[in-house]
LUMTORNU-753834 format. One record per residue (C-alpha): x, y, z. Coordinates in steps of 0.2 Angstrom, whole numbers, plus 5000, padded with zeros to 4 digits. Example, Ala and Ser with C-alpha at 12.3 -4.5 7.8 and 13.67 -1.06 7.14 Angstrom:
<atoms>
506249785039/506849955036/
</atoms>
This chain:
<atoms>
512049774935/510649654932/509549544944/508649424933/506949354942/506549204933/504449144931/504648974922/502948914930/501448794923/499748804930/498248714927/496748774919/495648784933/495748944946/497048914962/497049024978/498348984992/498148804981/496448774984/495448744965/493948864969/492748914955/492449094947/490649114958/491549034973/493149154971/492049314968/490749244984/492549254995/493149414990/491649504994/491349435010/493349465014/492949645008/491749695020/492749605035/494049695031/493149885024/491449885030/490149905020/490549965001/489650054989/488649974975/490150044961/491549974971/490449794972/490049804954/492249834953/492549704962/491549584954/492349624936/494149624943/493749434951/492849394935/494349474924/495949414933/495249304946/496249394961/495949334978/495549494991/495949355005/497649314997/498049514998/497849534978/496849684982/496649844991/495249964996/495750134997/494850314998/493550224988/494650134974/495349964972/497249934969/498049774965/499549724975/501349654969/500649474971/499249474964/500049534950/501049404950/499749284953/498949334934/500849314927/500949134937/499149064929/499649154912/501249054913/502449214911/504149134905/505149274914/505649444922/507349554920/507749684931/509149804929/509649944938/509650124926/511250174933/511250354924/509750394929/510050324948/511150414962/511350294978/512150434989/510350534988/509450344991/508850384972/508450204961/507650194944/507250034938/507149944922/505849774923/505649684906/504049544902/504249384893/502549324893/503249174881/505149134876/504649204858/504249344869/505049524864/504549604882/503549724889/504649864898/504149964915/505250084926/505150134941/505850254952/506050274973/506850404984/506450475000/505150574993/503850464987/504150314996/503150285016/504150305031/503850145036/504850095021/506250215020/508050125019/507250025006/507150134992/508049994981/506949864983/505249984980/505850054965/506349874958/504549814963/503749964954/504349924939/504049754940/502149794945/502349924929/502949774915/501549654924/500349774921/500949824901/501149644896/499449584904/498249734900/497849774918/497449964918/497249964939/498750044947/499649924965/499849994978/501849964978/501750134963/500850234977/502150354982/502050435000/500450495009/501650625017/502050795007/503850794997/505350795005/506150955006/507850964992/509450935003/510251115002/510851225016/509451335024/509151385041/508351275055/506551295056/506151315073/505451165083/503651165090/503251165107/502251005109/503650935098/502550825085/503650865071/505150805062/506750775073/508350715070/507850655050/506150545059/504850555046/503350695057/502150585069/500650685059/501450585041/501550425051/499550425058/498950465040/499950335034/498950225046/497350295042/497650255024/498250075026/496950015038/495450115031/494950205045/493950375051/495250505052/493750625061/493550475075/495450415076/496150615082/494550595094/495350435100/497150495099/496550675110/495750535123/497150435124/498450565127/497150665141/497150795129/495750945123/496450905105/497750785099/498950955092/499250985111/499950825115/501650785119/503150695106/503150545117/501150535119/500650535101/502050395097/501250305111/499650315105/500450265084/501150115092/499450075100/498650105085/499649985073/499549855086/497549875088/497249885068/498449715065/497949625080/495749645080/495449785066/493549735068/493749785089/494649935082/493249995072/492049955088/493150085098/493250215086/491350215082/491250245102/491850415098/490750465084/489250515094/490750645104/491350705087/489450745083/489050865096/490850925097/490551115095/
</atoms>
C-alpha cells in the first residue's frame, strides 16, 4: 500500500510567510514578539535559539512552524514542510510497513522517503503510532500520526534539521497497559480515573498544561476553585471534566485572559501551608 504525497513546488528567492515577502530581520522581529504573546517572557538561551532557528530555516512562530515547550523549541509538521516548499523538494512517498504494522491493535509503522531533486536517491524515516504513545485527543487516528512522523523524520534527514516536531512526541500520559486478562482494578471513589477505555482526566489536564504552556501549581489551584473543592483529587468525575472543558475553551478563546486568572491564584498557592 502506498500513498504518494507529491511537492512538485517553485519558490522564489526571497523569504514568504502566509505569502507575504518579509525580510530575515523583519521575520525574526515577528517571531519573537509572537513568542512572548503566546509564552511569556523567555529566557535569554531560548531567544538566542530562536533567533538561529529564524536565521537558519526562516520559520514563522505566527504560522505555527514552532513550539515552546518545558523550555525547548520544536518544529511542527508545517513548518517542516515550509523548509521543503522554499527548498523546492521534488517529492514525498509513503508506504505503510505492513509486517511491522497490526491494525487490530491500532499499531501503524510508516515508511516516508525525500526526493529533494528528481536525481534524488531519497532520504528515508519511519514512524510508528499506537495507543500508547500517541495524545488522547488524537487516539483513532493512529494512521494518520504515524504517517506524519515519518514524514516529519525524512524532512528532517534530507534537510539537516537536528530539532525534533512535535507530531514525534508521543503521549504526556504514562504507557498503556498490554492488552491481556487481569483482574479489574478497583475504581476510585471520586471517580477521576479511567472508565469504560476513556483516556484518565489527570492525562487529559497535563496534556493541556503541556499544549498551552501553563502553571501546573496555579491551574489545580484553579481546578480545586472551580469544583468548590479543598484539592482538585476530591472532586467529582463530572466536575473535573467540566472544569477540562472550561479549560480548553479559556486557553483557545483568550490565552492571555487565562494567564490573568491563573496568576490570581499565585499569591493563594504561596501562603498555602
Amino acid at each position: 500500500m502506498q500513498t504518494p504525497t507529491k511537492l512538485n513546488v517553485r519558490m522564489r528567492k526571497s523569504r514568504h510567510v502566509k505569502g507575504h515577502k518579509i525580510s530575515g530581520n523583519t521575520l525574526l522581529r515577528s517571531n519573537a514578539r509572537c513568542a512572548r504573546r503566546a509564552w511569556g517572557r523567555l529566557s535569554k538561551q531560548s531567544v538566542a535559539s530562536l533567533s538561529e532557528l529564524t536565521k537558519t530555516y526562516s520559520l514563522s512562530v505566527q504560522a505555527g512552524h514552532l513550539q515552546f515547550l518545558d523550555g525547548r523549541w520544536y518544529t511542527t509538521h508545517s513548518g517542516l514542510l515550509s523548509v521543503a516548499h522554499r527548498n523546492r523538494c521534488a517529492g514525498i512517498k509513503t508506504a505503510v510497513e505492513k509486517h511491522l504494522s497490526d491494525a487490530g491493535t491500532r499499531r501503524w509503522v510508516f515508511k516516508a522517503t525525500v526526493y529533494k531533486s528528481p536525481r534524488s536517491r531519497g532520504f528515508v524515516g519511519f514512524g510508528d503510532a499506537d495507543p500508547s504513545n500517541v495524545s488522547p485527543l488524537v487516539r483513532g487516528a493512529e494512521m494518520r500520526v504515524a504517517e506524519t512522523r515519518a514524514v516529519n523524520r525524512a524532512l528532517r534527514k534530507a534537510y539537516g534539521i537536528g530539532l525534533c516536531s512535535v507530531e514525534e512526541l508521543g503521549s504526556f500520559s504514562a504507557p498503556t497497559p498490554p492488552s491481556y486478562p487481569k483482574q479489574a482494578a478497583p475504581v476510585s471513589g471520586n471517580g477521576n480515573g479511567s472508565s469504560h477505555g476513556q483516556p484518565r482526566l489527570r492525562d487529559q489536564l497535563c496534556l493541556l498544561i503541556r499544549q498551552f504552556n501553563l502553571d501546573p501549581t496555579l491551574v489545580k489551584a484553579y481546578a480545586a476553585d472551580f469544583c468548590g473543592t479543598e484539592a482538585l483529587k476530591e472532586a467529582s468525575r463530572d466536575l473535573v471534566e467540566s472544569f477540562i472543558a472550561h479549560l480548553t475553551k479559556s486557553a483557545k478563546e483568550d490565552r492571555d485572559a487565562l494567564i490573568c486568572k491563573l496568576n490570581s491564584y499565585a499569591q493563594f498557592v504561596e501562603v498555602k501551608p
